[in-house]
Structure formats: C-alpha cells, structure tokens
N, C-alpha and C positions, 0 to 999 in steps of 0.2 A: 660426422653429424650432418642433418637434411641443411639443406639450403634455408635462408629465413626471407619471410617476406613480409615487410613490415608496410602499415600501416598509421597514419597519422596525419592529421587535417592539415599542420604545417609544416616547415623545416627549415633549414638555415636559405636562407639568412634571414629569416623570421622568426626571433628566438624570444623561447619563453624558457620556464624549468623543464616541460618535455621533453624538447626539441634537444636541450646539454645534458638532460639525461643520457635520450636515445645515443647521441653523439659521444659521451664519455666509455658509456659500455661497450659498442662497437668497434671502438677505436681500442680496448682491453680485451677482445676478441677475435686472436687474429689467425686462428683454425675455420672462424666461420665465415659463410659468404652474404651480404645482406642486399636485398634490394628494398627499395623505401618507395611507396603509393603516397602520395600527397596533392592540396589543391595547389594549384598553381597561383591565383591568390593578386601576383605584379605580372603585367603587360614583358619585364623588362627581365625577366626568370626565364633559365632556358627550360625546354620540353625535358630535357635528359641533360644529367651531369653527373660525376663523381665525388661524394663531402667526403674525406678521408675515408672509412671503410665501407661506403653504403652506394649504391648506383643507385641517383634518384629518379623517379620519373613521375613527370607534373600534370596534373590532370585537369582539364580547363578552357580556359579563354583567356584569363589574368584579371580578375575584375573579382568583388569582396563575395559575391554570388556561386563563386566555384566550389566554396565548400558543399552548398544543397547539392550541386552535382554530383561531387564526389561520391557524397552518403548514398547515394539512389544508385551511380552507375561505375564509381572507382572499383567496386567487386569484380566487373569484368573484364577491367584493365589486369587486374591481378589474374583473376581466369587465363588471360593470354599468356603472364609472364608465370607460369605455373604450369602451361600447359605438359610440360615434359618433365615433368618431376611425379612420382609415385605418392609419395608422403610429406608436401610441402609443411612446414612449419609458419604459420600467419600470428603474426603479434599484433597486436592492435594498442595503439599507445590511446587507451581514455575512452570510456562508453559514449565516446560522442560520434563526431560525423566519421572520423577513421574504425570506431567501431562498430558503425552502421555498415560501411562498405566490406569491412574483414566479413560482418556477418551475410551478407550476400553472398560472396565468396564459397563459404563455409557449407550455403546453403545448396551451392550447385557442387561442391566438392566434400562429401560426407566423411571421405578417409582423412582429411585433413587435420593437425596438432593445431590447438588456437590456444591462446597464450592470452590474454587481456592484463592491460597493464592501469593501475589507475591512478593517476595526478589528481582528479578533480579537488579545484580549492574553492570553489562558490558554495555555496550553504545547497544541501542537496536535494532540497523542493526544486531551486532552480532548474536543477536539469530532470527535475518529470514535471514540473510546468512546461517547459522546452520542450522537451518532448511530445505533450498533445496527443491529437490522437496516436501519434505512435508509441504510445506507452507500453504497451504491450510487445513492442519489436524491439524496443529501450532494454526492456526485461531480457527478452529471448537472448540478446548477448551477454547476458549474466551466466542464462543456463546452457549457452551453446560452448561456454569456454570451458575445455581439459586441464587449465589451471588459471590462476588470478594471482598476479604479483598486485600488491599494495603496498602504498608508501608510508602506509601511517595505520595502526592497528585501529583508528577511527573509519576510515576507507574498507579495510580488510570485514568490518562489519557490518557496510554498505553492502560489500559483494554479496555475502549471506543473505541479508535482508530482500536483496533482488532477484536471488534466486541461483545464487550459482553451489552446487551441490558440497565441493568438496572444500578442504580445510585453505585459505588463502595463504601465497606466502608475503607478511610483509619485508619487504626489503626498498630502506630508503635510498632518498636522492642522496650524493654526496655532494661536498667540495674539494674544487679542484686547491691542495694545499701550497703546491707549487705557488701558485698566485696569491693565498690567500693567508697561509702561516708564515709570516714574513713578520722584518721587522722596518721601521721606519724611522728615519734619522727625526732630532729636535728639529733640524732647519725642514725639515721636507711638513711637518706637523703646524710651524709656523705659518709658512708659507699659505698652505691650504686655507688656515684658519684667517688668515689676514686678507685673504682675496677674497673670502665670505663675509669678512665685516666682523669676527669674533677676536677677539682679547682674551691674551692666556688665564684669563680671570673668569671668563665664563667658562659655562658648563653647556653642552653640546651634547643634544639631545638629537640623533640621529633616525632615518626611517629610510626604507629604498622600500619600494613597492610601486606598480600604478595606483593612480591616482582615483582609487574606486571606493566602494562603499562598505566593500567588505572590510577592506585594511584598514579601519578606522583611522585615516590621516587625523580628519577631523576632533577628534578624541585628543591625540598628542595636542593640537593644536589650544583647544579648551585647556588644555593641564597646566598651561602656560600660567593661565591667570590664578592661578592657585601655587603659585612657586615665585621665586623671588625675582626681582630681573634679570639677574645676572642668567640664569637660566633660560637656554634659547632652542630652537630648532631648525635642524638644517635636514631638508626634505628632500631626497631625491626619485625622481618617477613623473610619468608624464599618465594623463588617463584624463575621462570624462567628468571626473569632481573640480576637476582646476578649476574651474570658474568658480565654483562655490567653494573649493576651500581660501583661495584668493578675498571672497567676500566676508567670511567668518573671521580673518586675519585684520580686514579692514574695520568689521563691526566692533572686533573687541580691540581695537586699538595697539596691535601687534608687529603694526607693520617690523616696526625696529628689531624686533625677535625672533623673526621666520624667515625665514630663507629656503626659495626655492630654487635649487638650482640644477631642473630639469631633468631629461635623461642623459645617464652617460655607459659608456662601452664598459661591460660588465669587468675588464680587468682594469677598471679605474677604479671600481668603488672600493678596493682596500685603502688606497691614500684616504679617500671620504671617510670612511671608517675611524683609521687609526688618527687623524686628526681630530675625530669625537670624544667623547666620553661614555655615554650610555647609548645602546640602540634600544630602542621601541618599536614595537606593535601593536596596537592595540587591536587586533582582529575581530573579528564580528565572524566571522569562519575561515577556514585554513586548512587545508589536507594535508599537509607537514610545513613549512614553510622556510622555505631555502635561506633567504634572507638570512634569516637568522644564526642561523647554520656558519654562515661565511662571515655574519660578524663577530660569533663566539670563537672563531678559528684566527682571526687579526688580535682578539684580548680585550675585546668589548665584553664587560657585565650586561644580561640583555633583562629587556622585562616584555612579560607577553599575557594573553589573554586565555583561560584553561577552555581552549575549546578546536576541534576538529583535532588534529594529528599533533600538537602544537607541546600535549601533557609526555607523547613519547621521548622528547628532550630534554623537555625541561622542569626539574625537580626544585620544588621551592626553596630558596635559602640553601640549594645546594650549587647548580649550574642555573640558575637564574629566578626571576622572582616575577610572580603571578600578580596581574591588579585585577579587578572586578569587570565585566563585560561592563561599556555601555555607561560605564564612570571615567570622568574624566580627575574627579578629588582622588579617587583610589589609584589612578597612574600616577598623580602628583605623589601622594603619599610613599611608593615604589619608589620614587627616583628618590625623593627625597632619603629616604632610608638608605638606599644604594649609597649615595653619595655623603651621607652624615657617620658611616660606617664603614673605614679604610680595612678594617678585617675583614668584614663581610664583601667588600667590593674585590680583595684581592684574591678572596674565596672563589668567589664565581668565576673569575676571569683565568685562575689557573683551573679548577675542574670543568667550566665549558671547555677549554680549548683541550683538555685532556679528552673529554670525551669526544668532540669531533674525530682528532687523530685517529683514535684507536675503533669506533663504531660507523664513523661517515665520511672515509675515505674512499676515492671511487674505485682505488685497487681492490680493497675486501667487497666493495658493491659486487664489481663485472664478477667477483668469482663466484657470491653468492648468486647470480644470475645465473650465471654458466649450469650451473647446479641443476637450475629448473631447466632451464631446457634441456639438460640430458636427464632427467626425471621426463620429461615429458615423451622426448624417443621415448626412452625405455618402456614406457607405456603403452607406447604402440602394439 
C-alpha cells in the first residue's frame, strides 16, 4: 500500500483527542509508512523527529502564529516530501489548518488519494465563522476529499452538508483499555478521595474536559444547588472559563463542594475516575466525546447532553442517561436518579463498559481504518 502522508495542525507532545487518535492507529499499522506535516507551535520542538510509527516534520518558527502558516504554505512542505511517489495517499486530520494545507497539496497534485478525517467538537457555525472569507476554500476540502472518515454519524452529516460527494465512513475514536479497563483497590479509591477533601459518604460527581464553554463545566457546577450536600464535584481540565467558573463557585457559595484539581497526564485520570461515582457532561456541542468513553470503560454510569456525536453511545436508561441542554435542575434530577436507583446504576455501568469493549476498542478502530485506505487504493 502507498506511503501516507498526514496532515494536522498539532502533534505530541501537544495532545488533544486527534493527535491519540492519529498515534493509536498508526502504532496498529505496521505494514504502513507514515509521515506527519504539523505547526511547530514550541520554540523547544525539534524540526524533524520520530513519535513511534510517524516521521514528523515541524513547520514554523515555534510561536502560537505557525498554525496560519501552516494552512497557506504546509502544502508545499508536503509537495517536497511527496515529491517521488506517484500516488501519494494525504490524510488530513480535521477541516481546519491541516485541512487547508492537504488541500493546497491536492491542488498542485491532482492524482493524489485524500482521506479527510473529522474530530471537530465546537458547535459547527464556529468553524464557517472561522473561516470568513475562506468559506468557500473551507468548503472545497469537503469536495476535494476521495473519502471522509467521521467520528460521530453527527460529523458524517456535516461532511454531506459541506459538500463532500460520496457516503462518509463513520468510524470512532477508541480507548486505550489497557489503561482504562482496570480495576482499582478500596485503599487506592480512599486515598484519592481523601487528598480531594471527599468522605466515603459523599457522592462525586466527576468531569475532565478543558475548561470551555462548550463542555458545560458551568451547568455541573449550578446542579450542585439543586442536590443535597453531600453531593460534590471534582473537575479536572485546565481552559479559558477557570476564572469564571472559579467565580460561579464563589457566588453560589460552593466553595466546600468543587474541587478543581487541574490538568493531569491522560493515564491518571482512571484513578480520578474510579475514585468517583458518576461522570458528567453537560455539553453545549460534542463531535463524539472521548471522555466519556474512558470513563464508561473504568465502570462509571455517565450522564450526558443529546447533542453532536454524543446520542451514538449513549442510549437512555440503557449505557447511560440524558439531562436537557442548558438545565442545570434536569442534570440534578439525572444524578439524582442514577444514584437513588442501585439497579439502574449497575445497569449502566455493566452495559457502558460492555459497549466500549466490544465497539471502541482501538484494535477494531485501526482495522476499520485499514479498511478505508485500501478502499481508497483500490480506487485509484
């Protein structure tokens, strides 16, 4: 199979859900050769390095600015590293700035496979506001792509909408179970909880997300006052709302109930987890949302918001339980049910984690992967 050449605005060690995407599946891929386009982004990143199966190369200066570059002139970085291949194969992880530059690419190299992959989790005006006058060039990487992987059948109908012709394939993000289907001793569950300030007597109302506007931090935070006190919240994620969630905790007199205790290294947050009781989301938008994912897979009942990728998971009262957008009585009402209801709680926490296993495993991912891009040869 062709050599792949991937595109994407960041890469480790700047990680979001793309970036352990890309890195899970190529690491489950090990017939193919990958090379990875990205901004350079840190002063302190090399130009060129190897992340397990991928040879990366940084495109830049190192300053927050390299992404515009990227988008305008990362095509003909790729141009160079392409230049001896007949039928290179270019992925582009997300319609954003690595999308822009695959389609530069695309545009000086017509026999090219283009693969577009899309994460996007911001509510999806964002990004054709973002876009501006380039709306229209936004668009053309809809219709310039030979196939569209999508994470969420919410996404897969974004691609349509935008203009990409043929049928998308959804295929989500997994977790890693290694890490994440584990079990955890009483003393390891104590411990956590007692270094946060909670008592086996509270109930621990869990979140990992940045701290933005989409994730409805805010929302969990309100549901407080509507639930007893024994019921708390332990927030992990760092983003642009901390000051004002910080101030909503002070206004409604919460301090004693919330707990922020920042960001942490993604293979810490199953101890967080299984020291909890219920996870939340209250999302405002979502393209799938990973989170969640990883903590129906530790045996958390979760509760979430029916909206972006979010209904693909999770089925009411069966792997987990929907509150209303934009209410914070209706998340109380959620938990409070989850947790007034040991049938229904043990309900969900053995079929979420069943489902994870057997649907969002990164092994079944990369294979379904594998799949499209020899669909996509084969197309040639």
């Amino acid at each position: 199979m062709n050599r792949v050449l991937i595109f994407t605005t960041t890469y480790f060690p700047l990680v979001g859900g793309a970036e352990v995407a890309v890195k899970e599946v190529t690491d489950r891929l090990p017939e193919q050769e990958f090379d990875l386009v990205c901004a350079k982004i840190k002063k302190d990143l090399p130009r060129v390095e190897t992340i397990g199966r991928v040879r990366v190369h940084r495109f830049g200066f190192g300053y927050t600015f390299d992404k515009y570059l990227f988008a305008a002139f990362g095509g003909f970085c790729g141009l160079w590293l392409t230049r001896r291949l007949k039928q290179p194969i270019i992925w582009a992880v997300m319609a954003s700035y690595g999308g822009f530059a695959a389609l530069v690419l695309c545009l000086f190299r017509r026999n090219t496979r283009f693969l577009l992959t899309l994460q996007e989790g911001d509510p999806l005006e964002h990004y054709t506001n973002r876009a501006g006058i380039f709306s229209s060039f936004h668009k053309l990487i809809f219709k310039r792509a030979d196939a569209v992987q999508a994470i969420s059948r919410f996404l897969a109908d974004w691609a349509k909408q935008m203009g990409f012709r043929g049928t998308p394939s959804v295929i989500p993000n997994g977790v890693d179970l290694e890490i994440f289907d584990v079990s955890q001793t009483a003393e390891e569950r104590k411990h956590i909880r007692t270094e946060h300030g909670f008592t086996e007597n509270d109930i621990v109302l869990v979140t990992a997300s940045r701290l933005v506007t989409k994730n409805g931090v805010d929302l969990l935070i309100r549901s407080l006052t509507h639930l007893p006190a024994h019921y708390k919240a332990l927030i992990l994620g760092v983003g642009e709302d901390a000051d004002a969630l910080h101030s909503i905790v002070t206004e409604l007199g919460l301090e004693t109930r919330v707990v922020f205790a920042g960001s942490r290294p993604h293979r810490e947050l199953v101890s967080f987890y299984q020291a909890s009781d219920i996870f939340v989301r209250a999302s405002r938008s979502e393209g799938l949302g990973n989170a969640f994912l990883e903590a129906m897979a530790t045996g958390l009942p979760i509760i979430g918001t029916r909206v972006g990728g979010i209904p693909d998971f999770l089925l009411d009262g069966e792997t987990g339980m929907f509150c209303k957008t934009e209410n914070p009585v209706s998340l109380a009402q959620a938990v409070q049910h989850i947790w007034d209801d040991a049938a229904l709680r043990a309900k969900l926490i053995e079929q979420g984690r069943a489902l994870v296993r057997q649907k969002y495993n990164w092994n079944t991912i990369a294979g379904l992967f594998h799949d499209v891009l020899k669909q996509l040869v084969s197309n040639t």
